[in-house]
N, C-alpha and C positions, 0 to 999 in steps of 0.2 A: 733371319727368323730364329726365334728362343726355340731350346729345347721343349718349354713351357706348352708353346703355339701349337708345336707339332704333336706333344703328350695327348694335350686338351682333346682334339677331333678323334684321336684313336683311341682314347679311353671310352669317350661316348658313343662312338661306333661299334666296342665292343660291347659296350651294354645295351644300347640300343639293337643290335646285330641277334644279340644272347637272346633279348626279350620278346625279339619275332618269333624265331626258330622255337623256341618255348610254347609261345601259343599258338601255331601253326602243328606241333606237335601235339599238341593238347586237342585239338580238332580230329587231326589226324588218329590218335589211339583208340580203339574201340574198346578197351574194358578201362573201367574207373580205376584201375588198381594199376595196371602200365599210366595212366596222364597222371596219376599223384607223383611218378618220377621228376613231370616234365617241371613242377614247381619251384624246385630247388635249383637248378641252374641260372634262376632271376635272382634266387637270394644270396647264392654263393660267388657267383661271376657276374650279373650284372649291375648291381647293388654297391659293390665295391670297387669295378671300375669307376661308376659314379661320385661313388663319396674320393676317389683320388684327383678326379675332374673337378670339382668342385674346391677340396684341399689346393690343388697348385694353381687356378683358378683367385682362388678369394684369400688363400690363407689362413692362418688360422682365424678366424672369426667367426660371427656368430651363424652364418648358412654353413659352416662345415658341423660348427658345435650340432646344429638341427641336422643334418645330412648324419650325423654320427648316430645320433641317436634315432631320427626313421630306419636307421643300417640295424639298430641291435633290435628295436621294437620288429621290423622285420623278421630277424632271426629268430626270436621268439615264437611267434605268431606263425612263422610258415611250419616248424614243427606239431605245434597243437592244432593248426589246421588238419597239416597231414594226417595226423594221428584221428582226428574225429570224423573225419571222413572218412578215412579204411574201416573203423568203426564201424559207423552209419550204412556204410554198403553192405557189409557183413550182417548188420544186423537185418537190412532188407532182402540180402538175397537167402538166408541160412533162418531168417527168425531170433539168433540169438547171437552173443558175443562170444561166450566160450566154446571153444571147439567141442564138436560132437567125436565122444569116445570110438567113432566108425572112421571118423577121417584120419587117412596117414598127412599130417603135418610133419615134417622134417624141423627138427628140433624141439619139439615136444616131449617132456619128460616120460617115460617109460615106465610098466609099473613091475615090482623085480617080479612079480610072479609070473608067469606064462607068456611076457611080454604084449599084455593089453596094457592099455594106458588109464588109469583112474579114471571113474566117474563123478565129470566135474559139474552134473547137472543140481 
């Protein structure tokens, strides 16, 4: 048995393995702001075990060429997801996007006087 043989099943197990746990965790979260975590471990670790399963698999040709690029269009796409979702929840639970000058947000700029934060309504 090629090192090949035995790469193949453990690379798809881990992505396959990755992509359970992910949405099982996804289920499991109770606020939308913890399961926007659970998305990035498909695109970071199961994604690329895959496109390497497929690389020693087929070579280079044209299902890796396609496996390359569903890899980056994924990358892409799972950022701007995230991002319009944390959005979208915010805008639903709060009413608006930009933070209300009453919230302490940690990392939010500071304003030099008396230490309120500008009003960014």
């Amino acid at each position: 048995m090629s090192a090949g043989n035995i790469a193949i099943p453990v690379l798809l197990g881990i992505s396959a393995i990755t992509t359970v746990v992910s949405c099982v965790a996804l289920v499991l979260m109770h606020d939308v702001f913890n399961r926007m975590h659970f998305l990035a471990p498909v695109t970071v670790i199961a994604m690329p075990a895959l496109l390497a399963a497929v690389t020693i698999q087929e070579g280079w040709g044209q299902a890796t060429l396609k496996t390359i690029l569903v890899f980056f269009v994924l990358l892409a796409v799972n950022a701007v997801l995230t991002h319009a979702t944390a959005r979208a929840a915010r805008v639903r639970m709060l009413g608006q996007w930009q933070p209300n000058p009453k919230e302490d947000i940690p990392g939010t700029p500071v304003a030099a006087g008396g230490g309120k934060r500008p009003n960014t309504q």
